[in-house]
BALOBA-1460 file (C-alpha; in Angstrom, 3 decimals):
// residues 219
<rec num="1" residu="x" x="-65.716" y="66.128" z="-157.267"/>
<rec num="2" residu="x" x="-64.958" y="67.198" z="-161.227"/>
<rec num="3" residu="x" x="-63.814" y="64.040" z="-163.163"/>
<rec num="4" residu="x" x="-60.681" y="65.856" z="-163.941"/>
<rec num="5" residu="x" x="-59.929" y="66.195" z="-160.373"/>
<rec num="6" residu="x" x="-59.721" y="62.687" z="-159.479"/>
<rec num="7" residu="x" x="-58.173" y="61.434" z="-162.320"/>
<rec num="8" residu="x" x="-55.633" y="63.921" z="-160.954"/>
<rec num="9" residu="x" x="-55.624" y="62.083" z="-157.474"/>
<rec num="10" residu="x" x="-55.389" y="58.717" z="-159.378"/>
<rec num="11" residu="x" x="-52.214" y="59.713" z="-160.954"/>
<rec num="12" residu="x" x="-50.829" y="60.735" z="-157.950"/>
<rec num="13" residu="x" x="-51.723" y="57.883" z="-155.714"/>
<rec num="14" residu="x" x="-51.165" y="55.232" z="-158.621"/>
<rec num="15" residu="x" x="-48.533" y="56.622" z="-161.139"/>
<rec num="16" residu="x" x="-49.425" y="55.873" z="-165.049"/>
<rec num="17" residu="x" x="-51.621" y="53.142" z="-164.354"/>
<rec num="18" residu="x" x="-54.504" y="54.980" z="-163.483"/>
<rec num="19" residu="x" x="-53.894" y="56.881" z="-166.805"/>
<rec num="20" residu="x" x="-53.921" y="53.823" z="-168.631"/>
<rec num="21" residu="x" x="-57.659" y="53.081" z="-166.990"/>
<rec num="22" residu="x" x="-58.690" y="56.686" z="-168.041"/>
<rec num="23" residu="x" x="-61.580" y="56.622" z="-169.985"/>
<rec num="24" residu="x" x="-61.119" y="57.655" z="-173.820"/>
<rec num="25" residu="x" x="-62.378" y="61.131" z="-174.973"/>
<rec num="26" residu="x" x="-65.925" y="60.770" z="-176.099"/>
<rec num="27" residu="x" x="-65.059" y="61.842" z="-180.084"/>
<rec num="28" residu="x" x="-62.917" y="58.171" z="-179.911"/>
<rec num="29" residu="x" x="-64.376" y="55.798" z="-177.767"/>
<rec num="30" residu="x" x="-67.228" y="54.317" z="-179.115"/>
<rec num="31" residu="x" x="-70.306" y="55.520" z="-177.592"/>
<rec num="32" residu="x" x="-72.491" y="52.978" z="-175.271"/>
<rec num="33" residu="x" x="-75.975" y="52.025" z="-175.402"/>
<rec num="34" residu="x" x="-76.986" y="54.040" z="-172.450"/>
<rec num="35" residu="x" x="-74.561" y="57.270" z="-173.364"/>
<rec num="36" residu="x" x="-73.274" y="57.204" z="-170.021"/>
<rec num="37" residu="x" x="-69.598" y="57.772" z="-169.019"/>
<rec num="38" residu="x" x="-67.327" y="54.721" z="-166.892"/>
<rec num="39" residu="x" x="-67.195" y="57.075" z="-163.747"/>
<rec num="40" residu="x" x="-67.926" y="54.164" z="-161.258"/>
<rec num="41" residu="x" x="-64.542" y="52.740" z="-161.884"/>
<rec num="42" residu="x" x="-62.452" y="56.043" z="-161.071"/>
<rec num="43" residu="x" x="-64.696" y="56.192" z="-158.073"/>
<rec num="44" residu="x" x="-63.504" y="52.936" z="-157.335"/>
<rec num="45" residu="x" x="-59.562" y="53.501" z="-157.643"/>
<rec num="46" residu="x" x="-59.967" y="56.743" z="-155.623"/>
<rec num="47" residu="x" x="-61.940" y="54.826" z="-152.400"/>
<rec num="48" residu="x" x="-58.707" y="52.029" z="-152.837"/>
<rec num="49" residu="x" x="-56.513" y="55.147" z="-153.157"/>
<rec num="50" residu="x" x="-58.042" y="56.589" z="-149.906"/>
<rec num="51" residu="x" x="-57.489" y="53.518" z="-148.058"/>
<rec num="52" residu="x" x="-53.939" y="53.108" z="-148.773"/>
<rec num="53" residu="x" x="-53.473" y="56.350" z="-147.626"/>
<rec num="54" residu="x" x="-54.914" y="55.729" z="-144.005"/>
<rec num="55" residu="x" x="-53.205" y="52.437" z="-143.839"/>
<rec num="56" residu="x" x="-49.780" y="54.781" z="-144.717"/>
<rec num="57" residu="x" x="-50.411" y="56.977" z="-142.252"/>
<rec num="58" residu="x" x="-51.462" y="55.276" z="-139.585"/>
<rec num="59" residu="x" x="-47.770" y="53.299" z="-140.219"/>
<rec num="60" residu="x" x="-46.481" y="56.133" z="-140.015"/>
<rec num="61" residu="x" x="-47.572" y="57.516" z="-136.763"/>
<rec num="62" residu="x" x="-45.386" y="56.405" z="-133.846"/>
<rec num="63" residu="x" x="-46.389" y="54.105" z="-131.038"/>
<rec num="64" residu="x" x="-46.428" y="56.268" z="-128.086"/>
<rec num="65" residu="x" x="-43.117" y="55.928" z="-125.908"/>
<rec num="66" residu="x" x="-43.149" y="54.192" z="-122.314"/>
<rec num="67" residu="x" x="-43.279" y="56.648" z="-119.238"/>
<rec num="68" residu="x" x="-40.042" y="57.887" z="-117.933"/>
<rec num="69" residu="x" x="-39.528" y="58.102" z="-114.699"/>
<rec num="70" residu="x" x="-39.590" y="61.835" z="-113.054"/>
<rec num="71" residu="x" x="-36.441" y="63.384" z="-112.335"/>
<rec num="72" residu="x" x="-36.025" y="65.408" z="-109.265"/>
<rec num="73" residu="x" x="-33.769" y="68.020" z="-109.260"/>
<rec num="74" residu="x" x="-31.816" y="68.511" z="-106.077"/>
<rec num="75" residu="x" x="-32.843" y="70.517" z="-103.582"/>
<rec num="76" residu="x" x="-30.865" y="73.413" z="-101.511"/>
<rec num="77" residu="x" x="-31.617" y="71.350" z="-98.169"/>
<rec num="78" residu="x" x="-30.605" y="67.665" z="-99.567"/>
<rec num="79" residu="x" x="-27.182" y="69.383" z="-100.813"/>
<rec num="80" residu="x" x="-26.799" y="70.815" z="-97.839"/>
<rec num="81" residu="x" x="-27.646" y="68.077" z="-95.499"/>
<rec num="82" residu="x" x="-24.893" y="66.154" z="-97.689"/>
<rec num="83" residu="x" x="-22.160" y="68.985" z="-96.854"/>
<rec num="84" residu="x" x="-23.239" y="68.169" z="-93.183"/>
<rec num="85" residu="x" x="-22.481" y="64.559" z="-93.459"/>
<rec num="86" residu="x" x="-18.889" y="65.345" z="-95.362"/>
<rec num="87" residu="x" x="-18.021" y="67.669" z="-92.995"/>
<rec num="88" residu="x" x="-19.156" y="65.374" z="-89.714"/>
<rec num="89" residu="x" x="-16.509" y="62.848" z="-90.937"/>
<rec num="90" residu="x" x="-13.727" y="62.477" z="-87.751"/>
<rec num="91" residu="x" x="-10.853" y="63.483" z="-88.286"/>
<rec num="92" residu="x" x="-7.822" y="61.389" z="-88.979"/>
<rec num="93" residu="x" x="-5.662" y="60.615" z="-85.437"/>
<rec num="94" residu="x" x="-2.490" y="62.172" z="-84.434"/>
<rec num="95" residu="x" x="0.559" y="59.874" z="-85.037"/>
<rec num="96" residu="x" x="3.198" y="59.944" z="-82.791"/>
<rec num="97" residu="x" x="6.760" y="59.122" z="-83.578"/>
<rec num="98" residu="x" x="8.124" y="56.026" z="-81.318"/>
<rec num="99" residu="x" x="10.770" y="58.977" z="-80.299"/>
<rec num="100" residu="x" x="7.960" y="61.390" z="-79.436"/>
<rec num="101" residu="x" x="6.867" y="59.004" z="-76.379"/>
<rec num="102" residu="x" x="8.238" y="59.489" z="-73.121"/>
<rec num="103" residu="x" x="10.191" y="56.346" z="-71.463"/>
<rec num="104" residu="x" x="8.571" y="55.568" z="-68.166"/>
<rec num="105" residu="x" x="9.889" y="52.596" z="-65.953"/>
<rec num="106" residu="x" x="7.740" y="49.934" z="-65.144"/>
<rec num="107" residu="x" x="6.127" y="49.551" z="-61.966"/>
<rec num="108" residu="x" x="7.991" y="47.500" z="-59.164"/>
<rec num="109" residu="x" x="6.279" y="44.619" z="-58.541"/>
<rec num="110" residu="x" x="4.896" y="44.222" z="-54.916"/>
<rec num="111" residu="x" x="7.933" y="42.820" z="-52.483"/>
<rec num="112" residu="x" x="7.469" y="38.838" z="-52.137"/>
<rec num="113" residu="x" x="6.081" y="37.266" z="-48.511"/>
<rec num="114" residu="x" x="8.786" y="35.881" z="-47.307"/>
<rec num="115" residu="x" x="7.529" y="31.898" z="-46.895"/>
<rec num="116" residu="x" x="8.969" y="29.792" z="-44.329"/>
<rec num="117" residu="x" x="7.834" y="26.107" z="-43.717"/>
<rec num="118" residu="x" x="6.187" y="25.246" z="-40.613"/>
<rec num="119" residu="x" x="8.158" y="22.367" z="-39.598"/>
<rec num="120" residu="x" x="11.159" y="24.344" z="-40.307"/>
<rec num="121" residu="x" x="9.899" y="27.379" z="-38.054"/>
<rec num="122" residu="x" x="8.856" y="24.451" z="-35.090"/>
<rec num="123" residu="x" x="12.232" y="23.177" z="-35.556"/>
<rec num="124" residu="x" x="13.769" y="26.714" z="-35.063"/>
<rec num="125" residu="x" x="11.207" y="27.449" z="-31.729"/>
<rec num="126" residu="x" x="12.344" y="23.746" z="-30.645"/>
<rec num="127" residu="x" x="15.984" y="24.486" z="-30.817"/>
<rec num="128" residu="x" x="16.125" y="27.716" z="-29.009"/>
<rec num="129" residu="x" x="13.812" y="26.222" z="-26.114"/>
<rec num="130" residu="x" x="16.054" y="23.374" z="-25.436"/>
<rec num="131" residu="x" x="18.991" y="25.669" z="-25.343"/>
<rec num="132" residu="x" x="17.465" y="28.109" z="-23.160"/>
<rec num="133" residu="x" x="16.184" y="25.179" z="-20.715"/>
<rec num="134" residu="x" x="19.760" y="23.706" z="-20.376"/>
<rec num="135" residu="x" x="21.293" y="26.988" z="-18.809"/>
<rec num="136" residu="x" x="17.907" y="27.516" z="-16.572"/>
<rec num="137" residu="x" x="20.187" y="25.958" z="-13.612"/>
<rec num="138" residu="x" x="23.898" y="27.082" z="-14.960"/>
<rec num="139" residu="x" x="23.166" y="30.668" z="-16.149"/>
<rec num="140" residu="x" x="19.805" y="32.303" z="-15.787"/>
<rec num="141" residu="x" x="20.569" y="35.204" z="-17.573"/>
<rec num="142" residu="x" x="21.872" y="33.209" z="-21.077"/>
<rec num="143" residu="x" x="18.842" y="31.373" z="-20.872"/>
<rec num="144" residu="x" x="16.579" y="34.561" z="-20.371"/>
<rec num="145" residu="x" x="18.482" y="36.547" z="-23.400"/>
<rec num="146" residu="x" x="17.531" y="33.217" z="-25.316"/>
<rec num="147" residu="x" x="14.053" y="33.274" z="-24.700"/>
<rec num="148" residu="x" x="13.379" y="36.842" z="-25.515"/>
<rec num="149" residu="x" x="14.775" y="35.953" z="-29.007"/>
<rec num="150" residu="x" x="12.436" y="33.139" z="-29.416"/>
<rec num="151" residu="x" x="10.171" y="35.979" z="-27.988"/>
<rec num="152" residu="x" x="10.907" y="38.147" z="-31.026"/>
<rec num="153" residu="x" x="10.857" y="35.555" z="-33.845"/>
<rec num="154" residu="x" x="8.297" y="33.376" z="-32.874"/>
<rec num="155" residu="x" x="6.206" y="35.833" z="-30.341"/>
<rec num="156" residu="x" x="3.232" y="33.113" z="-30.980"/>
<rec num="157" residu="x" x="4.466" y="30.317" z="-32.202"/>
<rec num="158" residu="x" x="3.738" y="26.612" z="-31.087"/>
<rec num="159" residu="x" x="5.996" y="26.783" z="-28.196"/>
<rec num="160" residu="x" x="4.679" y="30.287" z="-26.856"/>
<rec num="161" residu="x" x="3.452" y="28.803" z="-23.261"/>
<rec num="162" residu="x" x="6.651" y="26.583" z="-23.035"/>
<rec num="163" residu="x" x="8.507" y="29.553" z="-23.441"/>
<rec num="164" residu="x" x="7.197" y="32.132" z="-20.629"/>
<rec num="165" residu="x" x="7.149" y="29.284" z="-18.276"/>
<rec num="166" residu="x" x="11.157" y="29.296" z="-19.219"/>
<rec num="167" residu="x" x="11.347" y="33.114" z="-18.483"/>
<rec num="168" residu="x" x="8.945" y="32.270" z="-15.470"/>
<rec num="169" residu="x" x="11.377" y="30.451" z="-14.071"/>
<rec num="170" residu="x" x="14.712" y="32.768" z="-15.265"/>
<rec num="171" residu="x" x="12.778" y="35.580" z="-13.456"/>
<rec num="172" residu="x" x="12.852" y="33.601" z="-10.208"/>
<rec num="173" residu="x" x="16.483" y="32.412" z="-10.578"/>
<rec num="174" residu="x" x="17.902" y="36.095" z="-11.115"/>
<rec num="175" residu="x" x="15.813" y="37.469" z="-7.874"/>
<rec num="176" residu="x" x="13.098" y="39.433" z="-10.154"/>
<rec num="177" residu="x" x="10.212" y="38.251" z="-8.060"/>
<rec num="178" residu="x" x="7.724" y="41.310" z="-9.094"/>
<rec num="179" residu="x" x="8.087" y="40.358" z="-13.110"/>
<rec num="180" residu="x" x="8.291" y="36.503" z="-12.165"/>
<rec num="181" residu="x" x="4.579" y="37.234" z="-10.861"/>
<rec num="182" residu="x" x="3.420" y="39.209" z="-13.595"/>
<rec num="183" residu="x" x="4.424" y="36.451" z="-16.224"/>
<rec num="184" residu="x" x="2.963" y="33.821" z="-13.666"/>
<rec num="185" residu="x" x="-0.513" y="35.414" z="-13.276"/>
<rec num="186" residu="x" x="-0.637" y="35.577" z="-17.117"/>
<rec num="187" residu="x" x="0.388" y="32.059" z="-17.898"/>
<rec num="188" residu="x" x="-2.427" y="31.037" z="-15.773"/>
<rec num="189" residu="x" x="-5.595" y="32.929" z="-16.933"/>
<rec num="190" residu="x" x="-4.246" y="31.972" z="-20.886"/>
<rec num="191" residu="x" x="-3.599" y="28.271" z="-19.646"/>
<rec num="192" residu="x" x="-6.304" y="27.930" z="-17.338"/>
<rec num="193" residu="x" x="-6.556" y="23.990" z="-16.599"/>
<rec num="194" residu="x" x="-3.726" y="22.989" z="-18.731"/>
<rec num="195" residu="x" x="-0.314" y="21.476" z="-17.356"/>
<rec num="196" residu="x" x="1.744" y="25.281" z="-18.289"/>
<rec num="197" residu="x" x="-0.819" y="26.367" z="-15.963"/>
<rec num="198" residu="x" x="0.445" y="24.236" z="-12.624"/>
<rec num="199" residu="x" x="3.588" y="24.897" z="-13.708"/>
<rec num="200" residu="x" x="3.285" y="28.584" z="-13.175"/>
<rec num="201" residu="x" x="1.531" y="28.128" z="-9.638"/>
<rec num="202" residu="x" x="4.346" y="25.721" z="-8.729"/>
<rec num="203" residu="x" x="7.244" y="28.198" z="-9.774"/>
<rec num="204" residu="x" x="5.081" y="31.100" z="-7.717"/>
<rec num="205" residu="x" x="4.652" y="28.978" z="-5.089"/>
<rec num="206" residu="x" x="8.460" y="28.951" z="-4.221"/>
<rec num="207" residu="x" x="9.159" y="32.721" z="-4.747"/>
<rec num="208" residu="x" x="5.833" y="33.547" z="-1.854"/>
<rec num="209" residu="x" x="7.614" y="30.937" z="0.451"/>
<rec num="210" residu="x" x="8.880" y="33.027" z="3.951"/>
<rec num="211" residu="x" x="12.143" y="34.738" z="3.291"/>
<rec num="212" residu="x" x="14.960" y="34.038" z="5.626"/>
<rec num="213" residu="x" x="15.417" y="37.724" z="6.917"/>
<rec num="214" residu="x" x="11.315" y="37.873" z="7.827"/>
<rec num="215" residu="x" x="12.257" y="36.018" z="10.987"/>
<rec num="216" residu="x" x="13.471" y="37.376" z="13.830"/>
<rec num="217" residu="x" x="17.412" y="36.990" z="14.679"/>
<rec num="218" residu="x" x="18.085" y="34.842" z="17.943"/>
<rec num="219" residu="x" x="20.731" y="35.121" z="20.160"/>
């Protein structure tokens, strides 16, 4: 490189001080013993002026920025799968104004058993026995209209046997012999062994007797 050339560079890099170290024209400085020119001191302040220029730059480069994340740009299916979605929403429910509904009774509840204590329903059966027995002798047919209500109300209650041995005996006091044997027979195959049972074969016993107009007349 010429000497005027990097004195040039000197100046540039280092203002007027590298003028100031510029060598005097050879008609004023005083001439050395060798005759040789200072050029290994402007070689010097151009290598310094070199360096400070790479150390400038490379400040002046930027450190290279972090990686961004990619950005995906949204596709015709995601948008649409997202208009599925809004429109797969359900839908708000009807409201109805407390006018709007129609007035319906309420059910009737199921009719109540009617509950009746036992020893109240024995004490019933026990009174209408005892009043049919005591008109057995007196009137038959009271005592048989009795029974058939204890038939009715208590048809098989805890006094059922005591009861058609009752009518048994009604039957043969009003002359029905045929229904006197019906009730008999029955009272005996249900009370097989039992005292209602004798009873019955007792009261039969009487009505199978000989009649008095099966004999012959005399004279």
């Amino acid at each position: 490189m010429p000497d005027e050339a990097r004195e040039r560079l000197a100046a540039r890099l280092f203002g007027p001080a590298s003028l100031a170290a510029r060598p005097a024209p050879e008609s004023t400085r005083p001439s050395t013993a060798s005759g040789l020119r200072p050029k290994p001191i402007i070689a010097a302040i151009i290598a310094v002026g070199f360096g400070f220029t790479a150390f400038v730059t490379e400040r002046a480069v930027p450190p290279p920025s972090a990686p961004t994340s990619p950005h995906f740009a949204t596709t015709p299916a995601a948008s649409a799968t997202a208009h599925t979605a809004h429109e797969e929403e359900p839908s708000p429910l009807p409201v109805f104004s407390i006018d709007e509904i129609p007035n319906v009774p309420p059910p009737r509840p199921p009719p109540t058993p009617k509950v009746v204590d036992a020893p109240d329903t024995l004490l019933r059966e026990i009174a209408l026995v005892d009043d049919a027995r005591s008109k057995l002798t007196t009137d038959p047919a009271r005592a048989l209209e009795i029974l058939e209500q204890h038939r009715r109300e208590h048809g098989r209650g805890q006094l059922a046997l005591e009861r058609d041995v009752l009518r048994l005996e009604a039957l043969v006091g009003l002359g029905r012999r045929d229904e006197a044997e019906r009730i008999g027979q029955s009272i005996q195959s249900r009370a097989k062994g039992t005292p209602y049972a004798e009873r019955a074969a007792s009261v039969l016993a009487r009505t199978r007797g000989p009649q008095p107009d099966a004999f012959p007349t005399t004279r």
